[in-house]
C-alpha positions in Angstrom: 140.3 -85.2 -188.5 138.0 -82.4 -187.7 135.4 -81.7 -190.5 134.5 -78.0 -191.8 131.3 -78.0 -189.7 133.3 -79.2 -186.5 135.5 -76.4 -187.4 132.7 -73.7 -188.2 131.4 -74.6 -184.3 134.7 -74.4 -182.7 134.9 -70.9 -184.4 131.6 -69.4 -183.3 132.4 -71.1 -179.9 135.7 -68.5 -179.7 135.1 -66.6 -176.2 136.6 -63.7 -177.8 135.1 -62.1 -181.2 137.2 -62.3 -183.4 137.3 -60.7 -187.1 139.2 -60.6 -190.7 139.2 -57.3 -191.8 140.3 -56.2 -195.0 143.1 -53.0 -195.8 140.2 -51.0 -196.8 138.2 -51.8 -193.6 135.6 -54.3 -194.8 134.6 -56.9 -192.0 134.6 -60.5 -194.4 133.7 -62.4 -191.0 133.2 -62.2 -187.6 133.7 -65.4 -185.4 132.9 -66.0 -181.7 132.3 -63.5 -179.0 128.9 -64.6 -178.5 128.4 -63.8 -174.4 126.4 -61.1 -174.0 127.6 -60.4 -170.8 131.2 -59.5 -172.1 130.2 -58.4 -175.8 127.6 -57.8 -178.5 126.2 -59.6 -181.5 128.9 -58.3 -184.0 127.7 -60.9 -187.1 125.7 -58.0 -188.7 128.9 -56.5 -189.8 130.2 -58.5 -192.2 130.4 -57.2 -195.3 129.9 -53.4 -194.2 133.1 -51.2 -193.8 134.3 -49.9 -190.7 134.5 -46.0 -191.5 130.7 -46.3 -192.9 129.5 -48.0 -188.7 132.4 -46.1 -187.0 132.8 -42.4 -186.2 135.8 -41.1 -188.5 138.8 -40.3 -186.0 138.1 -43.7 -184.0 137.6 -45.5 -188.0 140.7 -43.5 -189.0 142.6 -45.2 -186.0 141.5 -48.9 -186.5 142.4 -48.5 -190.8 145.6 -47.5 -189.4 146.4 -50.4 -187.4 145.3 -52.9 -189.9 148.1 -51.3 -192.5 150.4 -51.2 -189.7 150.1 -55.0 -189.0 149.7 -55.9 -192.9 153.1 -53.9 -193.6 155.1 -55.9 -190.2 153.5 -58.8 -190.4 153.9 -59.4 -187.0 151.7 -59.5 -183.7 150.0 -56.1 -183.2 148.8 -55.2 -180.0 147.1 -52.6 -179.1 144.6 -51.5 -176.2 141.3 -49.2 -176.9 137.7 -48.4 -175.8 134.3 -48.8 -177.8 131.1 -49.0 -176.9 128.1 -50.3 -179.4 127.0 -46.5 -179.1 130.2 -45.8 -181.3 129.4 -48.8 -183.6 126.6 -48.1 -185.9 124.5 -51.4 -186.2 125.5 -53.3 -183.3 122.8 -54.7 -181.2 121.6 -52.7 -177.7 121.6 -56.4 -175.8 125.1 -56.4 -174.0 127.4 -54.0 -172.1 126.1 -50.8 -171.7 129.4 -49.3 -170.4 132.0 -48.6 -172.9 134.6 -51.3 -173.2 137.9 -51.3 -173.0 139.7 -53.9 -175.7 142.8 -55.7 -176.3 143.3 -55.9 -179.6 145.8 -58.8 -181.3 146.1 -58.2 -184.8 147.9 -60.3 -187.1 148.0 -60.3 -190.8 147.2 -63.7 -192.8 149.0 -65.2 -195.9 146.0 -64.8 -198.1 143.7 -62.3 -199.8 140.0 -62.3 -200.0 138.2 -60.7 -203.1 141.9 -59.4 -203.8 142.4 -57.5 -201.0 145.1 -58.0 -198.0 143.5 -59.3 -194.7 144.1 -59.6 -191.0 143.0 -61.6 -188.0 141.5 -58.9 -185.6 140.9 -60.7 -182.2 139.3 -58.3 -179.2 139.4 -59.3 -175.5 137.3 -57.5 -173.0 140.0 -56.1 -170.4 137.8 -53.5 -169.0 138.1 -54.9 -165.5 142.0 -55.1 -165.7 142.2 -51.3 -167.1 139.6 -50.3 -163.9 142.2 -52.3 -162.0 145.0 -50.4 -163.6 143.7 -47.0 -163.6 142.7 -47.5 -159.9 146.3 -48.8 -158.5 147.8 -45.6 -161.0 145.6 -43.5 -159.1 146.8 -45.0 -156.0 150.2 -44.8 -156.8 150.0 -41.3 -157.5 148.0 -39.8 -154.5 148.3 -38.5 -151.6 146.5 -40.6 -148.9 145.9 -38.1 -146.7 144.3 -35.3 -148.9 143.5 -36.9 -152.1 146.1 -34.4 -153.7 149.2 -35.8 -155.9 151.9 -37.0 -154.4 155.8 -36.1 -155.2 156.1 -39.3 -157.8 152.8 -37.8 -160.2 154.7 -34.1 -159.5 158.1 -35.3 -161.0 156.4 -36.8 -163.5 154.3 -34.3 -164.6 156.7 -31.7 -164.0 159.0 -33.5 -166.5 156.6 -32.9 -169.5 156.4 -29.4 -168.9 160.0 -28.6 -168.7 160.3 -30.3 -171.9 157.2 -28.6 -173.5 159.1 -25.2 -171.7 162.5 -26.1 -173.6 161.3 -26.9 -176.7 158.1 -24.4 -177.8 158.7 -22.0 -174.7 155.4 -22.9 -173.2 155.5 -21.4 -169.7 154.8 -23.0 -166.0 154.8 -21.5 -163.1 155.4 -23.0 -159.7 154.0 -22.0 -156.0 155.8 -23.9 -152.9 154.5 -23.4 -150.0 154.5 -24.8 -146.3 152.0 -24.2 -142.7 153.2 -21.7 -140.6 152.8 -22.6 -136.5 151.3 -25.9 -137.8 153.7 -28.0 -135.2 152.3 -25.7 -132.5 148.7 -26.4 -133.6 149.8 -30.5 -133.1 151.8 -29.9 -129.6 148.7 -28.2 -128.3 145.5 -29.6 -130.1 147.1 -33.0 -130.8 148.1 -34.1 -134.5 144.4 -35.1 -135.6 144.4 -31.1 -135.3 147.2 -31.2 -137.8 145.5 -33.3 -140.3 142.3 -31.5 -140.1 144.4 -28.1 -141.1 146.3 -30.4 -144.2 142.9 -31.7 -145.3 141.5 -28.0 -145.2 144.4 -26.7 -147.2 143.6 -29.5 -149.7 139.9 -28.6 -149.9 141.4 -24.5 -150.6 143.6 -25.9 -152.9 140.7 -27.7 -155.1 138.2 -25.2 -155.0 140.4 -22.2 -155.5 143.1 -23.6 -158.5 141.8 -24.2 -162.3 141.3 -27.2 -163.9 144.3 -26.8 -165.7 146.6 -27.1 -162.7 147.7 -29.5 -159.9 148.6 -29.9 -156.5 150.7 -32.0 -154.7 151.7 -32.5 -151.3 155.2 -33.1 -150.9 155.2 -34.8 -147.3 154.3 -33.2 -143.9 152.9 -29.4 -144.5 154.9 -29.5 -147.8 152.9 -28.3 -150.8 153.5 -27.8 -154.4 150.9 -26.1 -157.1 152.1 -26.3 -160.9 150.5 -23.7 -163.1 150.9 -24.8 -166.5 151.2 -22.4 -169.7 150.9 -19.7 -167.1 153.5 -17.0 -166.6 154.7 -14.5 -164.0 151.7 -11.9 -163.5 148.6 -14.3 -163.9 151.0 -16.7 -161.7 151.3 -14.0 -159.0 147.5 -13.4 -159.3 146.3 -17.0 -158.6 149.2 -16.9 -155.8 147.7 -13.9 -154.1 144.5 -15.3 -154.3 145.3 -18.5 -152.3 147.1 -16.8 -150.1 144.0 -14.6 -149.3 142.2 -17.9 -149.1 144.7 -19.3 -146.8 144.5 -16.4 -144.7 141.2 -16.4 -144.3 140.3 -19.7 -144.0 143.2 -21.8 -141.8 142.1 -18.8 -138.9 139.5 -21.0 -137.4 142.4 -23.3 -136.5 145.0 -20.8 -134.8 145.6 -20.9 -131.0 146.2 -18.2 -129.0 149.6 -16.7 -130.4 149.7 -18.8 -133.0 147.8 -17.9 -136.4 147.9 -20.7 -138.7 148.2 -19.6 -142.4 151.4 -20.4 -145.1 154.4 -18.4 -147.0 154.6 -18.8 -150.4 157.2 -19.1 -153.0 156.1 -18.3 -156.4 158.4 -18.7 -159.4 158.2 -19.8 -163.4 160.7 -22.0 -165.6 163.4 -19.7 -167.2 166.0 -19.8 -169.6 168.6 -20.8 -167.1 166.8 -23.8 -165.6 168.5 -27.5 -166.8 165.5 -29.3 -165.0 162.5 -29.2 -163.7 164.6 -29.9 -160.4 165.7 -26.1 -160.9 162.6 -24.5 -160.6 161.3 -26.4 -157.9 164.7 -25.4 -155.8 164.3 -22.1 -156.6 160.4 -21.8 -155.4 161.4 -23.8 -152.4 164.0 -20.6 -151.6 161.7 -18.1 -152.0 159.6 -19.8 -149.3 162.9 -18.9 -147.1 162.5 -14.6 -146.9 158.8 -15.0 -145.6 160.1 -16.5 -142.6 163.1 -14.7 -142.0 161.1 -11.3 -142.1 157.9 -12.5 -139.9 156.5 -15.3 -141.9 152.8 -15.4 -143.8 154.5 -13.8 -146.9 154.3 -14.3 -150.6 157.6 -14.1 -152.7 157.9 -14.3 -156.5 161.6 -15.4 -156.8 163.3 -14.9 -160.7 166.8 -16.3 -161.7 168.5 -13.2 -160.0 166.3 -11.3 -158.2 163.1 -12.3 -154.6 160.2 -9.9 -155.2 158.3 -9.8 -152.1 154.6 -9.4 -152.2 154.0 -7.7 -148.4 150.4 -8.4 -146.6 147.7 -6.2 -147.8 148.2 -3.5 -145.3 151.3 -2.5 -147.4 150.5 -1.6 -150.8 154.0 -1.6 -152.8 155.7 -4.3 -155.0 159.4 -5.1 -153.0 162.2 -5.6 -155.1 165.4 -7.0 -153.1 168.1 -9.2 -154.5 168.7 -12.4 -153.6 172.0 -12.4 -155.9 173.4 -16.1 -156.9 173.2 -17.5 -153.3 169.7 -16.8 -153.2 170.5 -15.6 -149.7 166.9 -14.2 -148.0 167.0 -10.8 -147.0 167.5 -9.8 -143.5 164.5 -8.7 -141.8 163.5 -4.2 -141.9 161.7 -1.8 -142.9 159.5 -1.9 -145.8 161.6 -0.1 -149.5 160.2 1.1 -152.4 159.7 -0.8 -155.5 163.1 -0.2 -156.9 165.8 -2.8 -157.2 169.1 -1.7 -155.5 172.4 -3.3 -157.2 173.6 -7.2 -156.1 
């Protein structure tokens, strides 16, 4: 048989604190845990309450999951950071970093002072979550530039079509490819074409808000999603980067061959079932750039390509595109009125 003192040492020997907490938040005990190198000295809790030592959203969160295991009475698990900076009274000896936590929380079959209790017990995992976050990020970038890739853009993109079907909250999409690129890697070689990628990368970070994302779709394939941004401040960012692309990709060109991109611009609308949609029709308006002398900038609606001409031309072009989406045939510049499908 194992005595109460044998028992007491096998409890503080626990690698992994662990606590009974009370439904109103009260730490009755705190076993175990004792490694400084992986925790700190949480023994001076006991008999404190947890929204007097923790700030009230994170206290608010941990009351919550104590009545939620009390209430199921089954294995709670949930995973969460703390540092002793958020813990009022814990000791500065032991991980300076914030902590990420696993938390198992079961409620016992007894009551202390007449209260409900639970077994709290917290493993450090922050080396599995670094190890998590780091293969997400992996999993989601672009090796190349350091942009998203198509999964994170599909993904993301998802969450704003629904966010854009249920409260109307607009996105707007560029699309856009390298113009000449495949002549700069015929004649330069394709660490050439990488350099020009990586550049457009670099445009893309300095020149986008915080707010937004890039992605690179695969070869000279990009995508930038705007979100809760409509058409004009869409078509201002656009003609911005375009500028920028302009500008900058001309140290690259060959002779004959100036390197810069055509743009498709375009925003979720009513008629869009998918995020799929939007991205089909921003790939299309990449399509009248090309067919009328590339290094253009369209704005493409459900019904209707506006074409943004280079700054030499000064007026907004307005020419349908109809349900094919058919580009227009190359001519002469019109005026900003739109003539009948």
């Amino acid at each position: 048989m194992i005595s109460i003192e044998q028992m007491a040492l096998i409890l503080d020997a626990l690698p992994d604190p662990a606590f009974i907490l009370s439904r109103s938040g009260r730490y009755v005990e705190v076993f175990g845990g004792r490694d400084a190198r992986y925790y700190h000295d949480g023994s001076g809790l006991v008999g404190l309450y947890i929204a007097d030592l923790i700030k009230p959203e994170k206290a608010d969160w941990f009351l919550e999951q104590i009545a939620r295991a009390l209430e199921s009475k089954k294995l709670l698990v949930q995973e969460y950071e703390l540092s002793n900076r958020d813990v009022k009274g814990l000791p500065d000896e032991g991980p300076q970093e914030p902590i990420w936590f696993e938390g198992r929380i079961q409620a016992l079959s007894f009551r202390v002072d007449d209260e409900e209790v639970v077994l709290w017990v917290a493993s450090n995992i922050s080396e599995r979550h670094a190890l998590e976050v780091r293969l997400r990020e992996l999993s989601d970038t672009d090796q190349l530039t350091g942009l998203f890739n198509r999964r994170k853009l599909e993904h993301d993109l998802t969450l704003h079509y629904e966010s854009w079907e249920r409260y109307g909250v607009p996105t707007s999409i560029f699309m856009f490819d390298l113009d000449n690129l495949k002549t700069i890697n015929d004649t330069r070689g394709h660490h050439a074409g990488d350099e020009i990628i990586q550049a457009v990368a670099d445009i893309c970070r300095s020149a986008l808000r915080a707010t937004d994302f890039a992605c690179r779709l695969g070869g000279d394939e990009f995508v930038v999603a705007l979100p809760n941004t409509g058409r004009e401040q869409a078509m201002q960012l656009a003609k911005r980067l375009h500028e920028r692309f302009r500008t900058e990709l001309s140290r690259f060109s060959v002779e004959g061959s100036v390197v810069t991109a055509s743009i498709g611009v375009t925003a979720m609308v009513a008629q869009d079932r998918s995020y799929e949609n939007t991205l089909q029709r921003a790939d299309g308006a990449c399509m009248p750039p090309k067919a009328w002398a590339k290094t253009g900038l369209f704005w493409c609606e459900a019904t209707h390509w506006a074409a943004v001409p280079p700054p030499a031309v000064a007026t907004l072009i307005t020419l349908p595109c109809c349900a094919s989406a058919t580009p227009p045939k190359p001519g002469p510049a019109r005026s900003s009125h739109t003539p009948p499908c």
